[in-house]
NUZAZA-407848 format. One line per 8 residues: number of its first residue (from 0); their letters; for each residue x, y, z of C-alpha. Coordinates in steps of 0.1 Angstrom, whole numbers, m for minus. Each point is the difference from the previous one (the first is absolute). Last residue first. Example, Ala and Ser with C-alpha at 12.3 -4.5 7.8 and 13.67 -1.06 7.14 Angstrom:
2
1> SA> 137 m11 71; m14 m34 7
***
This chain:
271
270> XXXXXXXX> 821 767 972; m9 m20 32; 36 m1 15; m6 16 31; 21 33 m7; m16 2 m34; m37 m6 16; 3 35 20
262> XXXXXXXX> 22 12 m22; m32 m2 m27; m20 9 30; 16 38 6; m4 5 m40; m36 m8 2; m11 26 30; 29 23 m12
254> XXXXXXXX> m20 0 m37; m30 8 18; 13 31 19; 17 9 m33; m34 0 m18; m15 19 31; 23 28 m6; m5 2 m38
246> XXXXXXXX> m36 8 14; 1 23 24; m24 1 28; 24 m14 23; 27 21 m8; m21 32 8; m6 m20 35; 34 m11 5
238> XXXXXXXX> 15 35 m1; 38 2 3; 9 27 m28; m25 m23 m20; 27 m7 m30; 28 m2 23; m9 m10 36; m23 m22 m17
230> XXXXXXXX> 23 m16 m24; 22 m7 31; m27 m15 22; m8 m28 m27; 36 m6 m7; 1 m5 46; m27 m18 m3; 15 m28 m23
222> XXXXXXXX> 25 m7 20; 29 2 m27; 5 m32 m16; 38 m20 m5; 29 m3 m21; 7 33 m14; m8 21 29; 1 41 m6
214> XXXXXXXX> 33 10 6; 7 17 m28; m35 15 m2; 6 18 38; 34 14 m13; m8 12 m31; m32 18 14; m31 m4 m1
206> XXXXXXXX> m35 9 m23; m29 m29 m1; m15 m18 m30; m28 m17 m7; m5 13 m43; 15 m26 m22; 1 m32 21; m27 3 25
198> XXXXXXXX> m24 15 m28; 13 m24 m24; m9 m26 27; m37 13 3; m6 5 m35; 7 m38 m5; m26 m14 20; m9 m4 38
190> XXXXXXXX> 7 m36 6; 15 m19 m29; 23 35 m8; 8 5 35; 16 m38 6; 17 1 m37; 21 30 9; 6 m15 38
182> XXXXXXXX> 38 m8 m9; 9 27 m23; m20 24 21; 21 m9 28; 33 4 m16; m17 34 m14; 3 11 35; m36 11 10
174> XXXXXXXX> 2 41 6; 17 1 m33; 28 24 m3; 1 42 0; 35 12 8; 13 27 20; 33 9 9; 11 m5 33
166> XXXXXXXX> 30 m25 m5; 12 23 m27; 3 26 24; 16 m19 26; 29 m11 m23; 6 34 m9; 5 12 32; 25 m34 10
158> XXXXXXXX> 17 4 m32; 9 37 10; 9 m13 32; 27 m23 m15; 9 29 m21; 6 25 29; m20 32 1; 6 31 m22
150> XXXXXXXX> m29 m3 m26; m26 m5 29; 13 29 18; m8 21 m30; m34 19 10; 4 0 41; 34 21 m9; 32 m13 7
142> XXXXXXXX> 34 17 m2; 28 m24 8; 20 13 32; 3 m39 16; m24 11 28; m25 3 m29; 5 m27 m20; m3 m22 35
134> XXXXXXXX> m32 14 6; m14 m5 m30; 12 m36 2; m14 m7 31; m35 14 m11; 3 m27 m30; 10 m26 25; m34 12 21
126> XXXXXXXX> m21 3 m30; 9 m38 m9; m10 m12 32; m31 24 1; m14 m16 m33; m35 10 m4; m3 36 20; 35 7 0
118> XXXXXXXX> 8 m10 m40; m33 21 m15; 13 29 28; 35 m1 m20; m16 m10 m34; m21 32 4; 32 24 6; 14 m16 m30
110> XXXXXXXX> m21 1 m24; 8 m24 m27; m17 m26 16; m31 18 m8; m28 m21 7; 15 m25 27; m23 m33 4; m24 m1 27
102> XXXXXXXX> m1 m26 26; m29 m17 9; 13 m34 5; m19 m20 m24; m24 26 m19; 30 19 m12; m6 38 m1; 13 22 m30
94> XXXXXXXX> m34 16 m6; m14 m36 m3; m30 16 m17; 21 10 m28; 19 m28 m3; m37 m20 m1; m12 22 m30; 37 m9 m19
86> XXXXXXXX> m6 m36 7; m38 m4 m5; 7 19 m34; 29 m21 m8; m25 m36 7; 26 m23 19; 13 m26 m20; m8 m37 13
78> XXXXXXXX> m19 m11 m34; 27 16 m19; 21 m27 5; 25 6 30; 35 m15 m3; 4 m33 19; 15 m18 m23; 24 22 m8
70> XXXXXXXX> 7 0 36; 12 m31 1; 17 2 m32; 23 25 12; 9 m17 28; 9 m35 m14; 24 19 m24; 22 9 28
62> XXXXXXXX> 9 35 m3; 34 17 m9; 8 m30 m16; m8 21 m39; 2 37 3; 10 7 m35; m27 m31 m17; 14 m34 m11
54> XXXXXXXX> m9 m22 25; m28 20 17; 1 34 19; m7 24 m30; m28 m22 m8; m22 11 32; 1 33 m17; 15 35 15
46> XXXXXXXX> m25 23 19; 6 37 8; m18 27 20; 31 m1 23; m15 m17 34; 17 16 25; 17 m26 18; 30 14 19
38> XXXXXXXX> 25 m19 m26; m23 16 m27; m26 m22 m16; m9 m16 m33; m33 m21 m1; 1 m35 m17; m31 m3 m26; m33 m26 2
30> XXXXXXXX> m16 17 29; m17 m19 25; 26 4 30; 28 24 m14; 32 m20 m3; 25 27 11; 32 10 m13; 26 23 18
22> XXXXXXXX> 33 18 m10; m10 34 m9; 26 24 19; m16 19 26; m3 41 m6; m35 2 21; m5 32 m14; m39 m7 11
14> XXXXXXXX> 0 m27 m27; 30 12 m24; 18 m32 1; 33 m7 m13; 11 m1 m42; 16 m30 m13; m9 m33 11; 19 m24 33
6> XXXXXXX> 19 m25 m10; m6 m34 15; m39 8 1; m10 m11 35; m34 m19 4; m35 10 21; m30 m24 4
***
């Protein structure tokens, strides 16, 4: 959930000499602090405290109280954080690739001969505007090389470049949601112990994209084959069989099996 600073900070943004002015403020889902971010979106490394927007604090009315404490409530304990060493080895394996939709995330956006064929290969409507632009520079007598056009081109398509690059970063996140794994918590701990749910909730996790975790569902399940044919695609480059004779894999085919009949029984009113 995004807000408007009425005036915007000092400085502007250096991400990918973006330039914007920093304007925006974000309420981070689970995270207990309000992220800072350029009028494009660029997150700015920065967090300013939930008390700075209460009565009282310098950005007070900017956003509803009601909001903040929602999410403050929702704030992961440490029981939800993914393990840093399954993290970092599971970026590495990712090798910029989101599990969802497949896409891979730019390297070096700085490059811009790469971000060019990065931009036509993943976003072709953007490449085409870009390719537009280029064109027009160039029938307009300005001198543009494949290595600056990207500092030369408009600011609204600018945003639109950077905006796409952000959206196709990666990110490693639960393969459950943890809004499931609140609910079913008690469910996997009666029925196949507590090192299985820590294992679910510390350690099952999948590598996507901004874009494809955004718009993950909030209110509802995922088919449950569908998380179960995603961690193979990504852990077991596809193969069933290895996955089959794993075990961590069999404790998440288990923990489907219960999860999928606690909704089961929620929908009919049973739990």
């Amino acid at each position: 959930m995004e807000f408007r600073l009425p005036v915007p900070l000092d400085g502007r943004c250096t991400v990918f000499g973006c330039g914007s002015s920093i304007v925006l403020v974000r309420i981070v889902p689970h995270h207990r602090h309000i992220g800072l971010y350029c009028a494009v979106g660029h997150w700015q490394h920065r967090w300013i405290s939930h008390e700075e927007f209460h009565e009282g604090g310098s950005y007070a009315g900017v956003i509803p109280p009601i909001y903040i404490e929602q999410e403050k409530q929702l704030a992961h304990p440490r029981s939800f954080s993914i393990n840093e060493r399954i993290r970092y080895e599971y970026l590495l394996q990712a090798d910029g690739r989101c599990t969802f939709c497949n896409a891979r995330a730019p390297n070096d956006p700085s490059n811009q001969a790469y971000l060019r064929e990065w931009l036509r290969q993943y976003y072709p409507d953007v490449y085409a505007d870009a390719k537009q632009e280029y064109k027009r520079l160039r029938d307009s007598g300005v001198t543009v090389s494949v290595g600056n056009w990207r500092n030369q081109m408009s600011d609204d398509l600018k945003a639109r470049v950077n905006a796409v690059i952000e959206r196709s970063r990666i990110e490693i996140d639960h393969l459950i949601p943890v809004w499931v794994l609140r609910l079913v918590r008690s469910v996997i701990e009666s029925n196949m112990g507590k090192t299985a749910f820590i294992y679910l909730a510390t350690e099952c996790c999948i590598p996507l994209c901004r874009k494809c975790n955004n718009g993950r569902p909030k209110d509802r399940l995922e088919d449950m084959r569908i998380l179960e044919d995603r961690y193979i695609r990504f852990a077991f480059n596809g193969n069933r069989r290895l996955a089959e004779a794993d075990r961590n894999f069999k404790i998440l085919q288990l923990a489907l099996v219960h999860i999928g009949a606690y909704f089961q029984q929620r929908e009919t009113g049973s739990v």
